[in-house]
Short mmCIF file of the C-alpha atoms (twelve columns), coordinates in Angstrom:
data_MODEL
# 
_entry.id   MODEL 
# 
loop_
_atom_site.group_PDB 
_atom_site.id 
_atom_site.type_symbol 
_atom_site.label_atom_id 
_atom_site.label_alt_id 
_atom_site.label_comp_id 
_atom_site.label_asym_id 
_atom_site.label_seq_id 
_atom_site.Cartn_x 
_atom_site.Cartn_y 
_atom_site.Cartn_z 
_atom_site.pdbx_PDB_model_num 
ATOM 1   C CA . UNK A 1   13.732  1.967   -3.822  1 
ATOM 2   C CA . UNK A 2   11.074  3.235   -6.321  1 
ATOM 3   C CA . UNK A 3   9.910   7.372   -4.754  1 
ATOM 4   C CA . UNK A 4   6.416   6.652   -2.910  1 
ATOM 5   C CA . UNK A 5   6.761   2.475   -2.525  1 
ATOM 6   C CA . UNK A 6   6.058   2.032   1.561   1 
ATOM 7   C CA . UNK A 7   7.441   -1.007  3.169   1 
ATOM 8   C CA . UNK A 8   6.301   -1.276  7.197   1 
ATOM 9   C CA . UNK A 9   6.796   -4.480  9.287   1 
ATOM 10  C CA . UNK A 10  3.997   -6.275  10.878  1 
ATOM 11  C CA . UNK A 11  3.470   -7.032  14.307  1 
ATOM 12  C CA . UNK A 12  2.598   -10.625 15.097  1 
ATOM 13  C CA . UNK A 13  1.253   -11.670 18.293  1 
ATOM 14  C CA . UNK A 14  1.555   -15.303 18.876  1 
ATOM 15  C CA . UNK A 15  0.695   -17.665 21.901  1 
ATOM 16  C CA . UNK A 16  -0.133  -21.250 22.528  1 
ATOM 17  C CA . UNK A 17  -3.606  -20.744 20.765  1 
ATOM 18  C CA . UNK A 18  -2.175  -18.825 17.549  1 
ATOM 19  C CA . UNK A 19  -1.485  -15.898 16.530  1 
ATOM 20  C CA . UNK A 20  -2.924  -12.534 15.143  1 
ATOM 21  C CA . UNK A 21  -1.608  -10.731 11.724  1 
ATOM 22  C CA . UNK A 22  -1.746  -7.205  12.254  1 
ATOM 23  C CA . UNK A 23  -2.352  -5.167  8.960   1 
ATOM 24  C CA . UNK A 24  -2.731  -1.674  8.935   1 
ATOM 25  C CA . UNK A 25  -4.189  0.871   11.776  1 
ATOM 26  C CA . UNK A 26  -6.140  4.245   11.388  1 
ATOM 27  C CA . UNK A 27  -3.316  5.952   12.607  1 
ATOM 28  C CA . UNK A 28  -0.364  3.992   10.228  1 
ATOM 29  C CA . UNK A 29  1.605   6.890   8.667   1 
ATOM 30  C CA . UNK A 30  0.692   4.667   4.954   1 
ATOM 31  C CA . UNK A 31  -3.074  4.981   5.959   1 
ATOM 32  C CA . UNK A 32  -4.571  7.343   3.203   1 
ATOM 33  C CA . UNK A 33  -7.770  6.431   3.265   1 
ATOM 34  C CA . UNK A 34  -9.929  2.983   3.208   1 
ATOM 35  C CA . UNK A 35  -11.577 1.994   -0.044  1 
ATOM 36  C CA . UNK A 36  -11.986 -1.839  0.756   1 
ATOM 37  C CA . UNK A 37  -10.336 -4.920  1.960   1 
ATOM 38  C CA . UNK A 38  -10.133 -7.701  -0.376  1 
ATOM 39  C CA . UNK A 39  -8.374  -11.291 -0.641  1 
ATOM 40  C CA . UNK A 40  -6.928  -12.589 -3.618  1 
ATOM 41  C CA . UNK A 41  -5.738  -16.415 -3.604  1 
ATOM 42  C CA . UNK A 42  -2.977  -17.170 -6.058  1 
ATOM 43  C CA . UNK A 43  -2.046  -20.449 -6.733  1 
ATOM 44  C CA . UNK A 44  1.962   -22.255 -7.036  1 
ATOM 45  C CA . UNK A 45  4.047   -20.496 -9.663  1 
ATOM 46  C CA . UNK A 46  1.138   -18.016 -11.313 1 
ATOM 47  C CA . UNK A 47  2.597   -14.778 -11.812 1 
ATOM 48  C CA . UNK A 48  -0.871  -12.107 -11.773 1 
ATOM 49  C CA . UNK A 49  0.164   -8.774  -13.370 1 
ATOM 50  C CA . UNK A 50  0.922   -5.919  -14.377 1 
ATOM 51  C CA . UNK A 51  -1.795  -4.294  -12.580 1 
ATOM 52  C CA . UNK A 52  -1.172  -0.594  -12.912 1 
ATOM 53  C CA . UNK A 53  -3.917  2.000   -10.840 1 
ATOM 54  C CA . UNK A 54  -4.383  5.864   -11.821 1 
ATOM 55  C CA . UNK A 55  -5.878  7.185   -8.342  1 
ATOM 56  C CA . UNK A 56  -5.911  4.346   -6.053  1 
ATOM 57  C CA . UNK A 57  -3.082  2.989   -3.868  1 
ATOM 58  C CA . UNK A 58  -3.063  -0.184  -2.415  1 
ATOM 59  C CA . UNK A 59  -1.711  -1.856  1.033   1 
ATOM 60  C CA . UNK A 60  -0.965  -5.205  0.535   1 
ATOM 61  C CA . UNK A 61  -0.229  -8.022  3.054   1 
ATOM 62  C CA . UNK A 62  0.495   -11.682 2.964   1 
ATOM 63  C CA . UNK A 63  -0.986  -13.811 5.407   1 
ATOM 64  C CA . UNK A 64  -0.484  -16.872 3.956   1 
ATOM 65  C CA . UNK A 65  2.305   -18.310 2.022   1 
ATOM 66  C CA . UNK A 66  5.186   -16.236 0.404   1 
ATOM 67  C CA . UNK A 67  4.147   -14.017 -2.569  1 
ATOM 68  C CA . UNK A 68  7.492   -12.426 -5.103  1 
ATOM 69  C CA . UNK A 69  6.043   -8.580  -5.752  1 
ATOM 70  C CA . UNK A 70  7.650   -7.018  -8.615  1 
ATOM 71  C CA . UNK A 71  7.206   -3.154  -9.258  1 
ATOM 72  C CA . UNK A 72  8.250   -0.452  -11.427 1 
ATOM 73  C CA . UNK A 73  7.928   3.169   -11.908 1 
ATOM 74  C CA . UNK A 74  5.895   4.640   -15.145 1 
ATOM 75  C CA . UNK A 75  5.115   7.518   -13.493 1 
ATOM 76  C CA . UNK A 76  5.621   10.704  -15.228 1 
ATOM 77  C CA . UNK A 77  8.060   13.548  -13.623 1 
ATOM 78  C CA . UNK A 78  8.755   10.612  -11.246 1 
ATOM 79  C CA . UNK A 79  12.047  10.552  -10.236 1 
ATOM 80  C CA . UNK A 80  12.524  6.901   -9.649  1 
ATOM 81  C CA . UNK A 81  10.389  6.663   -13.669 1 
ATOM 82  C CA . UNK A 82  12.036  3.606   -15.255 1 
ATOM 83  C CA . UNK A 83  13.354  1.858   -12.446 1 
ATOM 84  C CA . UNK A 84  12.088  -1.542  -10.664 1 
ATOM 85  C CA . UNK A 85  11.686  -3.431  -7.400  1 
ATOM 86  C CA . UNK A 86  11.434  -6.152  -5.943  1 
ATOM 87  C CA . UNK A 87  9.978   -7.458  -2.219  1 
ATOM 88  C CA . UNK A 88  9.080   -10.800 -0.818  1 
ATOM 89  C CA . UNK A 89  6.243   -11.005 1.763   1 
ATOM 90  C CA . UNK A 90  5.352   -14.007 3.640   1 
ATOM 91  C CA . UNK A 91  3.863   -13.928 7.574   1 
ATOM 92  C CA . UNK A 92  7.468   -15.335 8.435   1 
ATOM 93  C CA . UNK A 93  9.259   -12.238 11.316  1 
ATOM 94  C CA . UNK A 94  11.653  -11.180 8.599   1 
ATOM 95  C CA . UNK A 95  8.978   -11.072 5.743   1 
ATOM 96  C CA . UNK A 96  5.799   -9.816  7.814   1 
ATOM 97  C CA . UNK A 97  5.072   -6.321  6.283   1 
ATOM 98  C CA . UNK A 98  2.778   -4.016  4.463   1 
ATOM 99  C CA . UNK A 99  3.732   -2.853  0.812   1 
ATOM 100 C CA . UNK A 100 1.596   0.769   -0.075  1 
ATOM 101 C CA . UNK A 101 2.344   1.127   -4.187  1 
ATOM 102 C CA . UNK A 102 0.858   4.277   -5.533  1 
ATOM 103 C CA . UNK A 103 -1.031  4.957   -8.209  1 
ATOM 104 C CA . UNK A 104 1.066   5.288   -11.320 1 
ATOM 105 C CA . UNK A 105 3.891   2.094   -9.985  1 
ATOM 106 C CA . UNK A 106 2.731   -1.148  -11.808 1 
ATOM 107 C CA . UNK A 107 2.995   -4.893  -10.239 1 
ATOM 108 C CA . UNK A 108 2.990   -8.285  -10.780 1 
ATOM 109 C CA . UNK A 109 3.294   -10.681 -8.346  1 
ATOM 110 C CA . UNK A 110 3.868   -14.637 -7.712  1 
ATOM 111 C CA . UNK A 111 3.395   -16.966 -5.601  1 
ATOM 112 C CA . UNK A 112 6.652   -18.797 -4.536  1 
ATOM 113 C CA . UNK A 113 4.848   -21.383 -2.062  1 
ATOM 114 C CA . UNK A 114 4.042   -24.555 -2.968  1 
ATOM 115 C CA . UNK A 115 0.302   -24.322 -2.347  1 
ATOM 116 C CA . UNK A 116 -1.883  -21.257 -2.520  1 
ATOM 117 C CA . UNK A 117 -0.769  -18.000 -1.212  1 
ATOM 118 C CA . UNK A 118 -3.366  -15.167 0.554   1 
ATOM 119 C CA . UNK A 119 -2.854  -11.769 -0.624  1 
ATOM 120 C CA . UNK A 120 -4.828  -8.884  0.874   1 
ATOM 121 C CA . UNK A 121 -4.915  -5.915  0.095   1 
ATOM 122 C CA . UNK A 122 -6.518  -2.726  1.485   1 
ATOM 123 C CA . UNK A 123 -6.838  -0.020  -1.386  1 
ATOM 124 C CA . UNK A 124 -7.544  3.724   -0.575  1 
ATOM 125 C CA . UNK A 125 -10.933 3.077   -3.215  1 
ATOM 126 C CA . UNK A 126 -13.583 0.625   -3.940  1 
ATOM 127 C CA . UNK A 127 -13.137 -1.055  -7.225  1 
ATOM 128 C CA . UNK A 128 -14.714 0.985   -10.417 1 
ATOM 129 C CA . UNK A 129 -14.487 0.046   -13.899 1 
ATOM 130 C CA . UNK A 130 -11.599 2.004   -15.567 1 
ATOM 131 C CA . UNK A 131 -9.778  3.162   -12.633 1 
ATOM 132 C CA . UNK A 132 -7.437  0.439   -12.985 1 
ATOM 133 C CA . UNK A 133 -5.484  -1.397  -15.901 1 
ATOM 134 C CA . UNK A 134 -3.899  -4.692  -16.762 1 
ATOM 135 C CA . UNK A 135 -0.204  -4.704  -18.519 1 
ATOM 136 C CA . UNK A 136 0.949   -7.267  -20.379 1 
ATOM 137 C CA . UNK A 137 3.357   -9.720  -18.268 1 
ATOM 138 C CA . UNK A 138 5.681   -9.091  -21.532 1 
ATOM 139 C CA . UNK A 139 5.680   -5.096  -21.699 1 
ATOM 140 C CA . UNK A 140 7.733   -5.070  -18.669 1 
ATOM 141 C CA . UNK A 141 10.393  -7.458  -17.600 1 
ATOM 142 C CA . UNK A 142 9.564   -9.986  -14.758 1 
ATOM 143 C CA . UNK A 143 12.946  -11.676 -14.121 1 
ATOM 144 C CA . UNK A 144 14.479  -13.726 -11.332 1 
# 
């Protein structure tokens, strides 16, 4: 597991009239601070990525469909630097959970469904130009 990568489960509270998605609470030990909430839809097969932040960290959720996160460590002093991991999410009970990657771990992600996957994410910082960067999907290896 790459030093700093936070996987939680999700609660889900279903009854005859749906359910609710919990995300992420004031009081979540992976709560830093809230930039903004954001959804990104991502259609069958697209791999989006590498998306690699300086400062911000990010708390990321799938609602809808089943998303393939890939990450790996370029931090650095890091002692995970160099190494890479993978996590599924999906609002399924084993697969309901909130991934925090800090600032320094890049990802790419796909969607595995066969229609469009929800992503949200809830980053410790707005948006602002040249916080963030985009990797090639070739730089780093994206393998099944």
């Amino acid at each position: 597991m790459i030093d700093g990568v936070g996987i939680k489960s999700l609660k889900i509270v279903r009854d005859d009239r749906g359910a609710v998605l919990r995300v992420l609470r004031k009081d979540d030990p992976y709560f830093l601070a809230f930039g903004e909430a954001y959804v990104s839809v991502v259609n069958p097969d697209i791999i989006k990525g590498w998306k690699l932040h300086t400062t911000n960290t990010g708390n990321i959720s799938v609602p809808h469909g089943r998303v393939r996160f890939v990450m790996h460590d370029l931090r650095d002093g890091s002692a995970t630097k160099g190494e890479t991991q993978e996590i599924f999410l999906s609002p399924t009970m084993e697969e309901y959970r909130l991934l925090t990657i800090p600032p320094g771990v890049a990802y790419a992600f796909q969607n595995i469904s066969t229609a469009p996957s929800l992503i949200l994410n809830v980053p410790t910082e707005a948006w602002r130009e040249g916080e963030g960067s985009h990797l090639p999907i070739e730089r780093i290896p994206f393998v099944w």
